[in-house]
Each structure stands twice: as structure tokens, then as C-alpha cells.
C-alpha positions in Angstrom: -9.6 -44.7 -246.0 -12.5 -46.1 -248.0 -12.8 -49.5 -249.3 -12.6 -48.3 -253.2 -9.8 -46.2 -252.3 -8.2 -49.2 -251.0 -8.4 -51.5 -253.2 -7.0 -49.2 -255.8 -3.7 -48.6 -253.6 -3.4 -52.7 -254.3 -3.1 -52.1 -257.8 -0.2 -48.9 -257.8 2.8 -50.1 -259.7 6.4 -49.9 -259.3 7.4 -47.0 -261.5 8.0 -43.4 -261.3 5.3 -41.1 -261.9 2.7 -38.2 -260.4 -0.2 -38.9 -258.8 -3.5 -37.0 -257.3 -5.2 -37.3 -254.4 -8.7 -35.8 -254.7 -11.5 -34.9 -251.9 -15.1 -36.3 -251.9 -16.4 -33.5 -254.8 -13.5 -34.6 -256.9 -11.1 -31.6 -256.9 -7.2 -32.1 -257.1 -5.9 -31.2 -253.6 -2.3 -32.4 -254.2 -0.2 -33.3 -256.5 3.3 -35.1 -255.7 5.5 -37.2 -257.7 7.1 -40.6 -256.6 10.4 -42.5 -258.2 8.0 -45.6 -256.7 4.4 -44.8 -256.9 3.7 -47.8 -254.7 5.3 -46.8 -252.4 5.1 -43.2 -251.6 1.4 -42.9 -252.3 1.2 -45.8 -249.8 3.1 -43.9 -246.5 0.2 -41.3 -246.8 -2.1 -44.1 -245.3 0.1 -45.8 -242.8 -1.3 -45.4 -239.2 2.3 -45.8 -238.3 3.6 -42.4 -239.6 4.1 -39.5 -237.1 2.6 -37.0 -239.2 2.3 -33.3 -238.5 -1.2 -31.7 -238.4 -0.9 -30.2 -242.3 -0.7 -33.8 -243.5 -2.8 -35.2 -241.1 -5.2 -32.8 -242.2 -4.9 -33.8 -246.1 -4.9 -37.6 -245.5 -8.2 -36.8 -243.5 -9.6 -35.7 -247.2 -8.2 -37.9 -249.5 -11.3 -40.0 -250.8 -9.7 -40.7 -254.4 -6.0 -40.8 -255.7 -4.8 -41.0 -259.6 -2.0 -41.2 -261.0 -0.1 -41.1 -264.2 3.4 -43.3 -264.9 6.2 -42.0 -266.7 9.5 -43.3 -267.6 11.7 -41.4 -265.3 12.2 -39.5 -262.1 13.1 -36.1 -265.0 9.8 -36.7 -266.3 8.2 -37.0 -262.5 10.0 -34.0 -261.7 9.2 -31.5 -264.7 5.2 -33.1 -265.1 4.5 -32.3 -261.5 5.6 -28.6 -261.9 3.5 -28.7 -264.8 0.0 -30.0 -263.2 0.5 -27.9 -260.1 0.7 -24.8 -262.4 -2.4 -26.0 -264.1 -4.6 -27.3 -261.1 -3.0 -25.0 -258.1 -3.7 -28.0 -255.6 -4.9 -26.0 -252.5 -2.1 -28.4 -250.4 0.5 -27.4 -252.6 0.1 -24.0 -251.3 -0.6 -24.8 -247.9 2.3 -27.3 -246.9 5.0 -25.8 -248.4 5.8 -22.3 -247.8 6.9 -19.8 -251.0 10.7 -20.7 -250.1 10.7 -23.9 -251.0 9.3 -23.9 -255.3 12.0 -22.2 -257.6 11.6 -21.6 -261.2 14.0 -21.3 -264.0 14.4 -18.2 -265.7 15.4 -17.7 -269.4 15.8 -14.0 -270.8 15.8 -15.3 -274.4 15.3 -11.5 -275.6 18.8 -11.3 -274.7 21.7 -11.8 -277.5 22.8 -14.2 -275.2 20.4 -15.6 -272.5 21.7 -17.1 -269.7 19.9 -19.9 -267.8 19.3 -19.3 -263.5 16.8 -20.6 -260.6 15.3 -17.8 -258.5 12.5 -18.1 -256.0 11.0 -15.5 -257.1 9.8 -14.7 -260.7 9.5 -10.5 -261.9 8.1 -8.9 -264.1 11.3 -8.2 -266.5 10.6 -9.5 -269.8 12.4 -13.0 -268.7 10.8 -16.3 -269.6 10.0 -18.5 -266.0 8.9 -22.0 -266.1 8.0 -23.6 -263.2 6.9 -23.8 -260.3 9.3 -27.1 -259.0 8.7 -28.2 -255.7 12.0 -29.8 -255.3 14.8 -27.2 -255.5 17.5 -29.7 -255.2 16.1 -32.2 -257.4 15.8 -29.5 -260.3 19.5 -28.3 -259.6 20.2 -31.4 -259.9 18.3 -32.2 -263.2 20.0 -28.8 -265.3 23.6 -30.3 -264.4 22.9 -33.1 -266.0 20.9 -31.3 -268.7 23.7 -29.2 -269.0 25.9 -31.7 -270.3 23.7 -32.0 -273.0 22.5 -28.7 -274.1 25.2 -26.4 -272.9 24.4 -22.9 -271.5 25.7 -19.6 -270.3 24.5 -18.3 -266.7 26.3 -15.4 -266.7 24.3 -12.0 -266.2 27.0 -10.1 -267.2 29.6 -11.3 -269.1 33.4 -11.4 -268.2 36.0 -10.1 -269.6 37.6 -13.8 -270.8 36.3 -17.4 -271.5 35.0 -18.7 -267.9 36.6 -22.2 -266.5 33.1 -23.9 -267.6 33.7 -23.0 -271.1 36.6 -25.2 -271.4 34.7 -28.0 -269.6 32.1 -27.8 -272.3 29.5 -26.7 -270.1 28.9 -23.2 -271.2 29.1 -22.2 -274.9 31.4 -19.0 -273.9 29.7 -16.1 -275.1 32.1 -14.3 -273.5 34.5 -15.6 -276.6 32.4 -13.4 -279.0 32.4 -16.6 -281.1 28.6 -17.9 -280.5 26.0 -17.7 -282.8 23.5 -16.5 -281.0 20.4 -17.9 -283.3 22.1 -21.5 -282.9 22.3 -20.6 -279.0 18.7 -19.9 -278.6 17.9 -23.2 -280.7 19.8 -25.2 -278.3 17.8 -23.1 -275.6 14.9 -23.8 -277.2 15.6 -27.8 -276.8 16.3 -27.3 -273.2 13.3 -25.9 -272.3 11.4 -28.6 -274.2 13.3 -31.4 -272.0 11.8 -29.3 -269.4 8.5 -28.8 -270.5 8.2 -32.7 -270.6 9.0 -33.5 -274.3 12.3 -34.9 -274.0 11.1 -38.3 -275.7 10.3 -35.8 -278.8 13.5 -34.4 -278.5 15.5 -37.7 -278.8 13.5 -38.5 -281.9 14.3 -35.6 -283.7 17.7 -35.5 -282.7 17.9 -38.6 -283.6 16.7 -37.7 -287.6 18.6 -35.0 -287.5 22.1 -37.8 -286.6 21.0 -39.4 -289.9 20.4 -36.8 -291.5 23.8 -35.2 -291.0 25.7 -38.6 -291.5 24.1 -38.7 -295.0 25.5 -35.7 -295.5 29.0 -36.7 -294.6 29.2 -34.3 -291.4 30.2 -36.9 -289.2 31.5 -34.4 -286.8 28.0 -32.6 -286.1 26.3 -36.6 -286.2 28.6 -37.3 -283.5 27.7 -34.6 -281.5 24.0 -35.5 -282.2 24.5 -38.8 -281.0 26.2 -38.1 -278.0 23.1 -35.8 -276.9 20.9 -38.9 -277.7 22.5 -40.7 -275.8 23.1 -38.6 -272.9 19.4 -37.9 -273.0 19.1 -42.0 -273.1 21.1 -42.4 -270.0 18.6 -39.6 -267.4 16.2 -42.7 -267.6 18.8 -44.3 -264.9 19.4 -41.0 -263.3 18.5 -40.7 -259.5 16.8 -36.9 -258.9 15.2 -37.5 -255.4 14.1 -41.0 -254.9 12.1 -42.0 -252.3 13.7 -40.6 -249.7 11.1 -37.3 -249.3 9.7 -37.0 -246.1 6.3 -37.6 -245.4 5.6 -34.7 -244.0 5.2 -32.3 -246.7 6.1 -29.5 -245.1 9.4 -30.8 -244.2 8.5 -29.2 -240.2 7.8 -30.9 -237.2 7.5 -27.8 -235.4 3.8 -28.0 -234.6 4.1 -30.9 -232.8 7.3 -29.9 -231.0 5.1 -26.6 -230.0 2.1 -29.2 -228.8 4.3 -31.3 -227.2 6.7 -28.3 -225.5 3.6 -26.5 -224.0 0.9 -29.1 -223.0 -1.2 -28.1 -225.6 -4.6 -30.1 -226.6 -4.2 -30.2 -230.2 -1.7 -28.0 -232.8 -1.9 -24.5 -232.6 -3.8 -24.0 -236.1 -3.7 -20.5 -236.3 -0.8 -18.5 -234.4 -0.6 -14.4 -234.0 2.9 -13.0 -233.3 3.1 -9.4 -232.4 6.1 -6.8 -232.1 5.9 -2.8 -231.2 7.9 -0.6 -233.3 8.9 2.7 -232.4 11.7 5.6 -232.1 12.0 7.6 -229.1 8.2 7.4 -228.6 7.7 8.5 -231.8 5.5 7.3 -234.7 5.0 4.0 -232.0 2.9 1.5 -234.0 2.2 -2.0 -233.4 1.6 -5.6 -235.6 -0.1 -8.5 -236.1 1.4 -11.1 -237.9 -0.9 -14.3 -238.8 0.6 -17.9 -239.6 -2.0 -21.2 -240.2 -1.0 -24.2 -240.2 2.9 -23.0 -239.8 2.8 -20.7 -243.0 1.9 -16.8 -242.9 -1.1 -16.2 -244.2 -0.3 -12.3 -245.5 -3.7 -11.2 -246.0 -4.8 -11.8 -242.8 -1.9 -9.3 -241.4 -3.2 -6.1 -239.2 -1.2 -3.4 -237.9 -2.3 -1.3 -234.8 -1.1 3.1 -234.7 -0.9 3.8 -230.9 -3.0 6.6 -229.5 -0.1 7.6 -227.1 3.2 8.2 -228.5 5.8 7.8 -225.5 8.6 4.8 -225.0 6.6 2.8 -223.3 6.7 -0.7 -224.8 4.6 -2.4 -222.0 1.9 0.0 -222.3 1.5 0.2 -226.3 1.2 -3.7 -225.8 -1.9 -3.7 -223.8 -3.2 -1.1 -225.7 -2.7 -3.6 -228.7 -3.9 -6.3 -226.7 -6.9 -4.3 -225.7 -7.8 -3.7 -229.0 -7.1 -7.0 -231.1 -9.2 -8.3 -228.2 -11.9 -5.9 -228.3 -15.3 -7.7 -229.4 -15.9 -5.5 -233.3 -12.0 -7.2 -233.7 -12.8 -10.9 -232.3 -16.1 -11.3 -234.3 -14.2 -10.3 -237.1 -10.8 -11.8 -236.8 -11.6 -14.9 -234.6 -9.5 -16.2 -232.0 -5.9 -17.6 -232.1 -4.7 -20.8 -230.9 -1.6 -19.3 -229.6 -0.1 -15.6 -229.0 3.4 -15.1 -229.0 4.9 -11.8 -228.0 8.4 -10.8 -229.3 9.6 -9.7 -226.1 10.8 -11.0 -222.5 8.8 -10.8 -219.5 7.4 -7.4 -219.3 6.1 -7.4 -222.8 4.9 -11.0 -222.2 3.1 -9.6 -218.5 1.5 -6.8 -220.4 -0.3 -9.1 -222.6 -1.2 -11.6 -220.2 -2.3 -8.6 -218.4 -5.0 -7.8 -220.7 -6.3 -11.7 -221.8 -7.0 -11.3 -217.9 -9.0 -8.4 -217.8 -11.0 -9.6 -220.5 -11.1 -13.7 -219.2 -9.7 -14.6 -222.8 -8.4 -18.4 -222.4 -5.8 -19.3 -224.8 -1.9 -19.8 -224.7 0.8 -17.1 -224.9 4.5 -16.9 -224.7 7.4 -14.3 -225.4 10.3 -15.0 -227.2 13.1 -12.8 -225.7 15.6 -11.6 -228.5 18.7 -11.8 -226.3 19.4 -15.7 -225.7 16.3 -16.7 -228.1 14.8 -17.9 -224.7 10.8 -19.0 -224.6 9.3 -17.2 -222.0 6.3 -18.7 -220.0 4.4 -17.3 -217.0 3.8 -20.0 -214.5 1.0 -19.3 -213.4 -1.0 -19.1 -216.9 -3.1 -22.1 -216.5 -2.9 -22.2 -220.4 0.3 -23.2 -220.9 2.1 -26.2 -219.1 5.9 -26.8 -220.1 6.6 -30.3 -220.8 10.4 -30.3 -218.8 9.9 -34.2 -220.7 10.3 -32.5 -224.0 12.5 -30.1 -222.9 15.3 -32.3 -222.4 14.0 -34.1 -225.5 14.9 -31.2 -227.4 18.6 -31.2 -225.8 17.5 -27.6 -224.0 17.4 -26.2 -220.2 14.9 -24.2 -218.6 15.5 -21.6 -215.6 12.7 -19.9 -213.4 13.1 -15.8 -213.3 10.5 -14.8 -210.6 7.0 -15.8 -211.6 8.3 -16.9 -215.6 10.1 -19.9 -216.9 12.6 -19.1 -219.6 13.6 -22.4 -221.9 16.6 -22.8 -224.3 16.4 -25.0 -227.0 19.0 -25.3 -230.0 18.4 -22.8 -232.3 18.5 -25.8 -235.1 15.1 -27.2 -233.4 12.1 -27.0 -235.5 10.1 -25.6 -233.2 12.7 -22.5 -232.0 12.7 -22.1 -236.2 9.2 -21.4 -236.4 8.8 -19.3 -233.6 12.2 -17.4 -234.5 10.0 -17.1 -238.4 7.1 -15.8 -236.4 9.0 -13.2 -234.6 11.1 -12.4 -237.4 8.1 -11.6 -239.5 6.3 -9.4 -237.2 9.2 -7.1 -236.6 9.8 -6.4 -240.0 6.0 -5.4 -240.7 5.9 -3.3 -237.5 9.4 -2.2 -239.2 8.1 -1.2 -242.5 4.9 0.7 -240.9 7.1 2.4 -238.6 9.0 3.6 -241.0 5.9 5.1 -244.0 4.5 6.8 -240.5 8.2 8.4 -240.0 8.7 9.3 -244.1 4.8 10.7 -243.7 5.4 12.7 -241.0 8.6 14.2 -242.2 7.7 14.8 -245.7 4.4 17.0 -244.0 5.9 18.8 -241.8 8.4 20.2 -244.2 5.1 20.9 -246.9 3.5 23.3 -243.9 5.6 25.2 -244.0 5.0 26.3 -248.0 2.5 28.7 -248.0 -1.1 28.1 -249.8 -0.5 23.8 -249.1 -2.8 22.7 -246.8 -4.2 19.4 -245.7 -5.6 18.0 -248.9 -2.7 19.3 -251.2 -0.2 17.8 -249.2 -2.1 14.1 -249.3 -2.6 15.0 -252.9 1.5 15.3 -253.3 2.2 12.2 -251.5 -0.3 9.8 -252.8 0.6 10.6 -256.1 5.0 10.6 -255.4 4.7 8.2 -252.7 7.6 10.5 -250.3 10.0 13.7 -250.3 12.3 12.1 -252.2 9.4 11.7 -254.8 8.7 15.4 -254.6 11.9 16.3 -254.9 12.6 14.6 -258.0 9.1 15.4 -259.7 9.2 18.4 -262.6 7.1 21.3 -262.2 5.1 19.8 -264.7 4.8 17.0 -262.7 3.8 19.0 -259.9 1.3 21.1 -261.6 -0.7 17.9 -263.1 -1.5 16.9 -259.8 -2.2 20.5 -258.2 -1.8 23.3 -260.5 1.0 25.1 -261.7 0.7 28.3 -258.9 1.5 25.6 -256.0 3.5 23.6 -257.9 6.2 26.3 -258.4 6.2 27.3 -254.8 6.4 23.5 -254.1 9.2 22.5 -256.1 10.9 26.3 -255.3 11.0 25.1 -251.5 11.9 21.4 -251.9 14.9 21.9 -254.3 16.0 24.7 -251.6 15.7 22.5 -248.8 17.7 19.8 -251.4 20.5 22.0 -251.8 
């Protein structure tokens, strides 16, 4: 930490807020909110903290930090979500993975929009606002928001008025009663107290009180000033405190990795891999990448074995062989660590291969059965620490030449590997199975005369699989290749249909 940067921590005050940290050129690399600025933005720099490697590697590129006070932990929560929408902090992306934002979704072209969090936004006409980085803390916040402005989150509505109704939570559109132009007003009020403006809100609420009590409506002016006053009382609301963690990623599983295997430093970049296959057929292979602990989807690769037997052990060092080949290295790198879903033959068969080739980096299995860690002993790579073995409240067992260690599966470090693992057998999955639908959907188009090679790529490029065919139109069909074909096509699918 620099001496400027220093003294400027001196002078953070004791209020809520969002602050900044920026690198040398002066670009945003995080944003974070605080219920205490001074002290949150302070842990970042205490030499104290066991951080993981993502922090570590922010803190080592903070040069600046800003901030901006507000008046309550709402406001921290909703301006965050805000500035990380507008500056898209690289950190922000890199220490948390997608699970962890939400967004809250209003379909106000609805008669009657309901108000829900999802993780992930679509496409379907529906307003989003967001992203939060605290999923609790924003559940939290629309409870009590909902006592102010009440809303419907029903989808569908049932059939009579829900419990919440009568708790004056939900305006029970379900009654048939609600206006639903007074509904989406209200709406419309909400989503301002999200969007930061909630000081405006009170204000206007508050002239509308007076104006209604000048009026004599001194039923509506009640219910104005109860909103005012609700709206009032979140300044003393506790969302999330200080009680975050320091490390951002909220997963020590890194170090519990480093630790667990002897490792020099943090694996940085980790490759998981997983064969796919049925009965020797359409056998493919993956290659799942995660930095830092988070998958990095674009740098994903997926192998199509030459030979197709059942042979998992050899479709692994033919993986091996090639990921490790040197057109693949000069243009993938090297990992930090492999890990092979599989027990000790799969594992071997790697191993195998890094030897051929004198490749000198760590690799381990992680056998599906008992979730065990499998480690060769002699793999000069790896050295299990039996320390943090019974640190982490597991047992290990030697199986011939290969240690096998059982941790709890609520462990970070059995999380992340088990997220690894997970990841790479469902995209050797999903391969597997476009290979399968391919292969099926052509061999049933050879045998229509007059469709050869290029019509039948044609057919399912454009309808993606049989069942695409099958439910085109001849016109369809003849748009893409010409009506002759097309009726012998669609003559022969709706026969096999039937």
C-alpha cells in the first residue's frame, strides 16, 4: 500500500456507503459496499487476513480507493448493483461466480405483474434490474419493501385470495378487484426505491399526504403516511452489516487444495477432464477450464476419439496425448493442476502420458463412488499433506501404488473439485449426445434416395435434428433444398414418424 493511499484510509468515515478501489491507470476494478466504510475498506489491507489467492491478487492492485456515503445499508445495497452494471469491475466478475448476483424481474406488460428474483435474466419481454451481489441482503430488502408497496408474485394466479393477501402483503389480484393502472403505479414506486430514489419517493409521498388531507381523504393520507414512515424506519434497518467475508469469493478452496497437495502456490488455472461415451460409440472427450476457482467457458475444448471402442483408459491418453501435443500447448498454455474424473485407471492413464512427454505439473482423480481424491505416490508433483488431512476431519487409505483421501463433502476444497468434475461431465454429456442425435438423424437421411452428403448437412444445420425434420413443412423443406427432395424427404420422415 502506498503512502497517499494510506493516508486516505485515515480519513474513511463511519457510515454506510460504496466504495472503489482502482489500479495504477485509474480503472474501477471493484466495487463493494460497506454498512461501515471504515471498516470494511480497511480488512482489504490488514497483513493479518488469511486471504485466498483472488483477493490476494486484487489487494496486490489496489493503488487508489473512492468512495461515496449514503444514508443507509438499502441505499449501499441498490447503488452497488447500479455502479457494477455501469463500470463491470473486472473483480466483480472474477471473484464471484454467476450463482451468486440475482436480479429482480418485473413483467409490467402483464395486467398484473408479479415481482420475483431469478439468477438468470431471459429474453421474455420482462423488466430485470440488477445485478445484486448479495442475494440475501436483497431478499431481505423486498420484504421489507413489501410492507410498503405491496405486490403479487404469483405467475399464475390461483383460484382464491392467497394467505398474503389478507396479511396485506399482496394486493390479491387473484380477487379480480385490483386496478391494474393503480397496481403498476405502486410498481412503479417500488422500482424507484430500488433504483436508488427512495429519498424522492418520501418527498412526494409525503405532498401527496397533504395533499389528500386537504382534501378530506384522511383514509388514503393515512395510508400515505404510513408508507413514509415505513420508508423512514429502513434507515435503521440491518441488510448485511459487516459481517461479509473478506474473501470475496466466499471459498477457501484454493488454499485448502495448496495446502492438501504440497503445492508451491494456488493452482491458478485448473483443467478437469471426463470421457463420454455409449457402448463405444460416439466416445468423445472434454476439457473443462476454471481460473482462479471460476470456469472460464470460453476457454472450454472438447476432444472426438479416433477409435470408437469402450475403452475409457485408452480414450484418456489419447486425450492426454493430444491436449499435450505442442500445436495444443503453444496455444492453450499449461495448467496448474489436471484433475481426472475417474479412479485409478483413468488417473494412471493420464499420468501415463505427462510421462511420455516429461510434462511436470500436478494431477489427481476424483473417483465418483465415495467422492475419494486419488493420488499416485510416486508422482513427485503432488505430496499429500496427512497434516491437512486430518485438518479437514478426513482419512486417507493406500490402494497399491495410489492414496485415496476422504474429506467431508461440505469442505471447500471437495466443493470445488466436485464443481470441476461436475462441469466436465455434463459438457462431454452434451457433445456426446449432438454426436449420437447427428449420427442417427444421417443414417436414417441415406437411406432417401437423391440426399447425399451436402443435402443432409444442409437439413440439419438449418432444423438443428430429426425431430426438426420431422416437424418442418414441405415448404420448409423445399426453401432449403428444393421442392423434388424435399417431398421425398418429408415422404420418408413422416413414414418413419408413424
Amino acid at each position: 500500500m502506498n503512502k497517499q493511499l494510506e493516508a486516505k484510509l485515515k480519513t474513511l468515515p463511519s457510515t454506510p456507503g460504496v466504495y472503489f478501489h482502482k489500479d495504477k491507470t485509474g480503472e474501477i476494478i471493484y466495487v463493494g459496499k460497506a454498512a461501515v466504510l471504515k471498516n470494511r475498506v480497511r480488512q482489504y489491507f490488514q497483513k493479518s487476513r488469511n486471504r485466498d489467492p483472488k483477493t490476494e491478487l486484487l489487494v496486490s492492485e489496489i493503488v487508489d480507493t473512492d468512495w461515496q456515503e449514503v444514508e443507509s445499508e438499502f441505499e449501499a445495497l441498490f447503488l452497488e448493483a447500479e455502479l457494477v452494471r455501469r463500470y463491470m469491475p473486472r473483480y466483480n466478475i472474477l471473484l464471484r461466480d454467476d450463482k451468486s448476483q440475482s436480479y429482480v424481474r418485473i413483467d409490467f406488460k402483464n395486467d398484473y405483474p408479479s415481482v420475483t428474483t431469478t439468477r438468470r435474466p431471459l429474453d421474455d419481454g420482462a423488466t430485470y434490474y440488477g445485478p445484486f451481489l448479495n442475494t440475501i441482503a436483497l431478499r431481505r430488502a423486498l420484504r421489507f419493501l413489501r410492507k410498503i408497496f405491496p405486490y403479487s408474485t404469483h405467475t399464475s394466479l390461483p383460484s382464491r385470495a392467497c394467505l398474503l393477501v389478507h396479511l396485506h402483503l399482496c394486493p390479491g389480484p387473484e380477487t379480480g378487484t385490483l386496478d391494474s393502472n393503480a397496481y403498476k403505479i405502486t410498481l412503479r414506486k417500488l422500482v424507484r426505491v430500488l433504483e436508488g430514489q427512495r429519498i424522492t419517493i418520501m418527498r412526494e409521498l409525503e405532498a401527496d399526504m397533504k395533499r389528500a388531507s386537504k382534501h378530506a381523504d384522511f383514509e388514503q393520507a393515512a395510508t400515505l403516511r404510513d408508507q413514509v414512515r415505513a420508508l423512514q424506519e429502513l434507515d435503521r434497518r440491518v441488510l448485511f452489516s459487516d459481517k461479509e467475508f473478506m474473501d470475496l469469493s466466499k471459498d477457501h478452496a484454493l488454499i485448502e487444495l495448496t495446502e492438501l497437495l504440497g503445492l508451491d502456490k494456488a493452482p491458478r488455472r485448473i483443467e478437469g477432464y471426463d470421457i463420454s461415451h455409449m457402448s463405444g460409440t460416439d466416445v468423445v472427450a472434454s476439457m473443462v477450464i476454471f481460473v482462479n476457482g471460476v470456469a472460464d467457458k470460453a476457454e472450454y475444448r472438447k476432444f472426438k476419439s479416433v477409435k470408437q471402442n469402450n475403452d475409457d483408459f485408452e480414450h484418456m491418453r489419447e486425450t492426454m496425448t493430444r491436449r499435450f501435443s505442442e500445436k495444443n500447448i503453444k496455444a492453450w498454455g499449461m495448467p496448474n493442476l489436471l484433475l481426472i474424473d475417474g479412479g485409478k485407471g483413468q488417473l494412471e492413464a493420464a499420468l501415463s502420458v505427462l510421462r511420455e512427454k516429461d510434462i511436470k505439473i500436478p494431477a489427481i482423480g476424483l473417483a465418483k463412488k465415495h467422492e475419494e481424491i486419488v493420488v499416485r505416490n510416486d508422482w513427485p508433483y503432488t505430496h499429500l499433506s496427512h497434516k491437512h488431512i486430518l485438518k479437514l476431519r478426513g482419512f486417507s487409505r493406500v490402494s497399491e501404488d495410489f492414496t485415496l483421501v476422504d474429506v467431508p463433502n461440505t469442505s471447500n476444497v471437495i466443493k470445488l473439485l466436485q464443481r470441476i468434475r461436475d462441469e466436465s461431465h455434463r459438457f462431454a454429456v452434451s457433445y456426446h449426445s449432438v454426436l449420437k442425435r447427428s449420427r442417427q438423424t444421417t443414417s436414417l437421411l441415406d437411406d432417401i434416395p437423391g440426399i447425399g452428403p451436402l443435402t443432409r448437412k444442409k437439413l440439419i444445420r438449418t432444423f438443428g435434428s430429426l425431430r426438426g425434420i420431422q416437424q418442418a413443412s414441405v415448404a420448409e423443406l423445399t426453401d432449403v433444398i428444393g421442392h423434388k427432395k424435399a417431398k421425398a424427404v418429408h415422404t420418408l420422415i413422416q413414414h418413419i414418424d408413424n
